[in-house]
N, C-alpha and C positions, 0 to 999 in steps of 0.2 A: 412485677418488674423482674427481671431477667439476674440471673446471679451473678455475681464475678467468675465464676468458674467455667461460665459460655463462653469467655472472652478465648479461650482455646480448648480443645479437645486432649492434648500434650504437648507435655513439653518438649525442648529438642530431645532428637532423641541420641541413643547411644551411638558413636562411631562405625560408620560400615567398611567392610575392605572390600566390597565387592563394587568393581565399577557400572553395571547394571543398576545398580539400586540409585548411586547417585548421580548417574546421567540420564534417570529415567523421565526427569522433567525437561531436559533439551533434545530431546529425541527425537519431538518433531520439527524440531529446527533445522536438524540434517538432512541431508538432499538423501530420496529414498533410494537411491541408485549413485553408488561410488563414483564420484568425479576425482582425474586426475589432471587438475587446472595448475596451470604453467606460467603465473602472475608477474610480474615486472613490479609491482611496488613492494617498497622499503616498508618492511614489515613495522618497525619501531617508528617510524611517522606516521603512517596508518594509523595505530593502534593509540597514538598519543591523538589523535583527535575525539577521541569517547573517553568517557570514566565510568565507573562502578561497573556494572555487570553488564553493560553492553560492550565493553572494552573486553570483559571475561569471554564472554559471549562470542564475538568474532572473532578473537583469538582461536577459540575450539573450534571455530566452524572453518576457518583455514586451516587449521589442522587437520582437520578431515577430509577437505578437499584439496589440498596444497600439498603436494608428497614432499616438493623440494623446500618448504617451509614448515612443515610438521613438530622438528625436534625445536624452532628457534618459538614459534608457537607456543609451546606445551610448554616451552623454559618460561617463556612469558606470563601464562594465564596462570603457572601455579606460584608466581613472584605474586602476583596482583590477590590472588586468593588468599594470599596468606593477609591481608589486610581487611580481611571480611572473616564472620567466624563458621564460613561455609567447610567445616571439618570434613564431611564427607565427599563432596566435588572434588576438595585440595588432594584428599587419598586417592579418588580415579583417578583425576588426572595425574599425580605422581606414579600411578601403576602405569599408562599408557605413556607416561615419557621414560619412563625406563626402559619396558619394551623398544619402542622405538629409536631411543637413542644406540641401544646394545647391538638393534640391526643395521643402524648407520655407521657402529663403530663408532661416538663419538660422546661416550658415557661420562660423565662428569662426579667427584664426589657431593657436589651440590646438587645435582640430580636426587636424591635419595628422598623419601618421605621424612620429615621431620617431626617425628613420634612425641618428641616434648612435646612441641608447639601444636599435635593435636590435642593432647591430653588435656593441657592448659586452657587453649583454648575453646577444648568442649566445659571444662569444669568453670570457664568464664562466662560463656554460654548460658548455663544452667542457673548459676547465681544470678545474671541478667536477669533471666526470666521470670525466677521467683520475686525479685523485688518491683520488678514492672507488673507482673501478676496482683501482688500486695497493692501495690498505691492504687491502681485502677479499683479494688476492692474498695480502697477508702474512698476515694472518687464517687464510686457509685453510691457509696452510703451519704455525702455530702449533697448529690444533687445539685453540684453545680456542674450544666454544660458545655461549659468552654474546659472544666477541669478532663473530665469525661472524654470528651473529645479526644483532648491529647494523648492522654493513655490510652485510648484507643489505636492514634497513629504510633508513638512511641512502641505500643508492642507490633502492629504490622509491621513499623520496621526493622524492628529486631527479628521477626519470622523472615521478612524478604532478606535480611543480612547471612541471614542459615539459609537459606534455599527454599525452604518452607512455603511454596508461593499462596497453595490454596488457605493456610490460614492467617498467611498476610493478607487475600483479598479478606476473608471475614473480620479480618481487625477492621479492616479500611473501611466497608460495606456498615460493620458497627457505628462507625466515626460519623460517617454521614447524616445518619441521623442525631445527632446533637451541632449540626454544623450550625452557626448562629448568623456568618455573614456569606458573602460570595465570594473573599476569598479563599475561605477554610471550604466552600463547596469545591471549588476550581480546585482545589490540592488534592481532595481526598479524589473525586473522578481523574484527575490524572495520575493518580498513583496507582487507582484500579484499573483503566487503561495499559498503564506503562507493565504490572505485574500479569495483567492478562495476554498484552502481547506477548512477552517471555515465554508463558504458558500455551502458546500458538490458540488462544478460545476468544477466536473473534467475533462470536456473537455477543460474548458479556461485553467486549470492547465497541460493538457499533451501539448496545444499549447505552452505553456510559458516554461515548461521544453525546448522542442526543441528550442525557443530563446532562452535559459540561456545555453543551452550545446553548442549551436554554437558561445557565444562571450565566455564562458569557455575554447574553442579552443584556444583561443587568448594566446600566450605563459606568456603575461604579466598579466594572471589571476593567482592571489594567491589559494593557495593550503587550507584554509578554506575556501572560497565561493565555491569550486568544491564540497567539506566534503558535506557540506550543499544542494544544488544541488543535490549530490548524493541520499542524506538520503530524499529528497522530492518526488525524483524518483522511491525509492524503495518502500515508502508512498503508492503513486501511483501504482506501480505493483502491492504491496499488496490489495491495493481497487480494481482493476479489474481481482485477483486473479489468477495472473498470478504467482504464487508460488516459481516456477525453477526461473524466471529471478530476482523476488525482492531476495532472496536468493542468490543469488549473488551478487546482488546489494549492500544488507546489509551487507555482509562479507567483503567488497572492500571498502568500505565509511573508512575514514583515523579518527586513533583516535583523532585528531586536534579538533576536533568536541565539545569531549567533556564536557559540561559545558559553551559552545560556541553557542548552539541554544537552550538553554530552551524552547525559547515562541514556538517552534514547535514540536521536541522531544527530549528527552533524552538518555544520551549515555546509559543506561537498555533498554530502550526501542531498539534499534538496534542490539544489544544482544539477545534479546528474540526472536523480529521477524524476525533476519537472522538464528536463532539457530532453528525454528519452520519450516520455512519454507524451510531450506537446511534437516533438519531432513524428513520430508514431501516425498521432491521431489530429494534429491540427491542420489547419490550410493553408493557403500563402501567407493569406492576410492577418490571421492572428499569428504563427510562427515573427511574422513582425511586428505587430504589434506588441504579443506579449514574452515572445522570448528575446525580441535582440530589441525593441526602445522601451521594453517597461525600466524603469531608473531600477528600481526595488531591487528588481530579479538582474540584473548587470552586478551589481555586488555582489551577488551570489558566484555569477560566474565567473568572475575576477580570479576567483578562489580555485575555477577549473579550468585553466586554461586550454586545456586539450578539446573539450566540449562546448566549452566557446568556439572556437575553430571549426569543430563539427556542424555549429548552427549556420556560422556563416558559410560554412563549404555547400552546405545543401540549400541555403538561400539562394546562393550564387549559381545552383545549377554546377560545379563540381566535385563530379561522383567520383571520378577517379579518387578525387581525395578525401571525399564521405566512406569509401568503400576500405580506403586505407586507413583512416584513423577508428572504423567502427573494428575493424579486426584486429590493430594494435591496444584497442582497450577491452576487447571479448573479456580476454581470463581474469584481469584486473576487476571487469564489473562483475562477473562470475562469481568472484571472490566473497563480494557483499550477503550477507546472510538476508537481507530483505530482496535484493533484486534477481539473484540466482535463479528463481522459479521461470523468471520474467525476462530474460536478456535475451535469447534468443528470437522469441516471440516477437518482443520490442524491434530487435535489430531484422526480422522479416519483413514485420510491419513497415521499417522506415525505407527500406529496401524496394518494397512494395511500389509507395507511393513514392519514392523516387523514377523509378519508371516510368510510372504516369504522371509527373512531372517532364518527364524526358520525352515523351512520347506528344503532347498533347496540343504540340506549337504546329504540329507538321500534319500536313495531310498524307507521305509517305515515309518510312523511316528506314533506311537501309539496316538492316540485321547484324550485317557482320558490325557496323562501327558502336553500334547500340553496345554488342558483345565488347568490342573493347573498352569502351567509357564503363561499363560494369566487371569488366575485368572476368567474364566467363568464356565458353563455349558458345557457338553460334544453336548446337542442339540444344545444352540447360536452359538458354536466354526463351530458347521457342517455347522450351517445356513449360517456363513461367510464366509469360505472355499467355500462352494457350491460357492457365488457370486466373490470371487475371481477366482475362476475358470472359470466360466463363460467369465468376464471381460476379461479372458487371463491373467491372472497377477501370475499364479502359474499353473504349466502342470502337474498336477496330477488325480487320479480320486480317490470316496472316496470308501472304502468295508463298507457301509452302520450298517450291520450288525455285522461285528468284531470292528467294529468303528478305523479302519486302512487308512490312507492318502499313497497311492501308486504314488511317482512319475513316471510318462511318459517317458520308455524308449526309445532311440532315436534306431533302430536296424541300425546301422554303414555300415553292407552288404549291405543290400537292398538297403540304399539308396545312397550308391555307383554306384550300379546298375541302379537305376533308372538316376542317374543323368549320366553316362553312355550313357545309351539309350537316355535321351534328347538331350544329346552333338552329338548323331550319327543322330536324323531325323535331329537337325538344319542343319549339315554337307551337308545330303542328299537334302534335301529344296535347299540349297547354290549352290552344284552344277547342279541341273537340270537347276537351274533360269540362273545360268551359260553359260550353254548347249544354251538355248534354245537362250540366246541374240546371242549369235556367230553365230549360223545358222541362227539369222535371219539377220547379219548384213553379212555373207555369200551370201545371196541370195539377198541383198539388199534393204533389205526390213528397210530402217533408215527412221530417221525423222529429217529434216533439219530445223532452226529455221532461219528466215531472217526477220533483222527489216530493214522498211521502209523507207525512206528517208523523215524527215519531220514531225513525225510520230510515236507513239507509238507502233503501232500494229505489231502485231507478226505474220510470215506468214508462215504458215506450209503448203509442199509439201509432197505429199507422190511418191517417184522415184521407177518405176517399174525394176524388174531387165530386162536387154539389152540381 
């Protein structure tokens, strides 16, 4: 049996002042390439729809992206750190709001690192640890596993409360094995989920989804750990951009949710990103079905009124005002630390098959008015057209010169005809091949298969005809 002293590698460690060391776990949260997005939302209701360290979490990442919200940002996320006993993040981040506040001129003495409050709270840190260390030791000597369990999750959480993420997964990954029911399974896979998304290592988190949907199975799984489960999985779809399936995913996740998982997403956020990505990739008939009369998913959008309006403008066939509400929320969905990779793409995408919605009633389409209902150039409009065409995504060809969009008539006859004619050589092929077995089984000429006694082998005769 395994010691109490597996249970971690070290304990926290000593205070760093280097902000490197402790931004080096959200590193790859950041957009590899500086954005300087221009967002319309109120930073302080944003941020009040998350808690624990996803609230931390998008704090920093608009900071990083958001020049015009950076110092109200950084004021924020090291307010909220001081409530966890992440010492080392509180010290980055107090180093990069000072910086930044000194270049905006708008230095505060509340700005400063608060040097007790690290001391304190590392030497609270460290005492935590050794007594959660201790008990788990008794635990393990008692052999009971519900005891076991818990000191198991009790120290991942104190590693995920320091930053610590990799041996909050090994506390958790421990816990699992002494899990006794489905619900203690359902916690410990969501809380390796939740600390592996943090940690951007989405393969641990597509394994651990398939452990949490196999004990979800379990009929005595409650219907909010599914909610949540779901909304990790669509998480997930959406980082490997798989569009069609998390768009369903997000439409089906049960409103139970929420207000129910803060620390990973919020019920807008599931709105936005089932409403982007079913917009993206669905078709007329589900876009109705399951964005504007699923009951479920109207609650959701209750909560986003903007994207409400979005569905039904592109239901309705206008683009003028698909095209105007997708660029007055760009920098605001930009903002989002899970959608940022994916806005653009999404909004080409909806773009896309807006056109060939637009496009698909008409046998001819005049160019210029196209251009204005999309609010382009008459040259961009062709240039995209042209690649829609291409792609296959619209059967049209363009009259370059009258600047007229000619859809691709199907001629009905011919390929009647043609499909006719296929149906007659298959026919003819069928019976010659026909033909030819019968005379040859006429004449004798078969092939007789005889296995061997003992023996695998197969032993073909060829019987002359008599």
């Amino acid at each position: 049996m395994a010691t109490a002293m597996e249970t971690s590698s070290t304990g926290p460690a000593a205070p760093a002042a280097t902000t490197s060391a402790a931004l080096s776990s959200l590193d790859r949260l950041l957009p590899s390439t500086p954005l300087r997005l221009h967002p319309r939302l109120d930073l302080e209701i944003y941020a009040s729809n998350y808690t624990g360290h996803a609230r931390i979490i998008r704090l920093l990442f608009i900071a990083a992206t958001c020049p015009d919200l950076r110092v109200d940002a950084l004021r924020s996320a090291m307010h909220d750190l001081k409530k966890t006993l992440n010492t080392k993040l509180y010290e980055a981040v107090g180093e990069d709001l000072r910086v930044a506040a000194a270049a905006a001129n708008v230095s505060r003495p509340e700005d400063r690192v608060d040097s007790a409050w690290v001391d304190a709270t590392f030497r609270k840190a460290q005492n935590l640890f050794e007594r959660l260390d201790t008990d788990l030791r008794g635990h393990r000597n008692t052999f009971i596993k519900e005891s076991i369990r818990m000191g198991n999750t009790d120290l991942g959480d104190h590693f995920y409360d320091r930053g610590e993420l990799s041996e909050a997964v090994k506390c958790y990954t421990r816990a699992r094995d002494y899990c006794t029911t489905t619900k203690h399974m359902m916690q410990v896979c969501l809380s390796v989920i939740q600390v592996n998304m943090e940690a951007s290592l989405w393969t641990t988190v597509s394994a651990y989804l398939a452990k949490g949907e196999a004990a979800a199975a379990d009929p005595s799984c409650d219907a909010l750990s599914q909610a949540k489960l779901a909304a990790c999985r669509g998480l997930y779809l959406l980082h490997e951009r798989q569009f069609n399936q998390a768009g369903k995913v997000f439409v089906d996740v049960s409103f139970d949710i929420c207000g129910n998982f803060s620390e990973v997403i919020a019920a807008q956020d599931i709105a936005i990103f089932g409403a982007l990505c079913g917009l993206a990739t669905f078709d007329r008939a589900e876009i109705k079905s399951k964005l504007i009369d699923l009951p479920n998913f109207r609650q959701f959008l209750e909560l986003v009124p903007e994207v409400r309006e979005l569905i039904q403008a592109f239901y309705h066939s206008r683009y003028a005002t698909v095209l105007t509400i997708m660029s007055s929320l760009h920098d605001d969905l930009a903002a989002d630390i899970h959608l940022n990779p994916h806005v653009s793409a999404l909004f080409a995408l909806i773009r896309s098959r807006a056109m060939q919605q637009y496009a698909s009633p008409f046998l001819s389409v005049d160019m210029s008015k196209m251009a204005t209902a999309f609010k382009t150039t008459i040259a961009d409009l062709e240039q995209e057209l042209v690649a829609l065409i291409i792609a296959g995504q619209i059967s049209a060809r363009i009259d370059s010169h009258n600047k007229v969009l000619y859809a691709r008539q199907v001629d009905t006859r011919s390929a009647t005809f043609h499909r006719a004619l296929q149906f007659g050589e298959e026919y003819d092929y069928a019976s010659k091949a026909l033909l030819m077995r019968v005379a040859l089984l006429k004449c004798g000429l078969g092939v007789n298969s005889k296995s061997k006694s003992g023996a695998g082998d197969v032993d073909r005769e060829m019987h002359p005809r008599r």
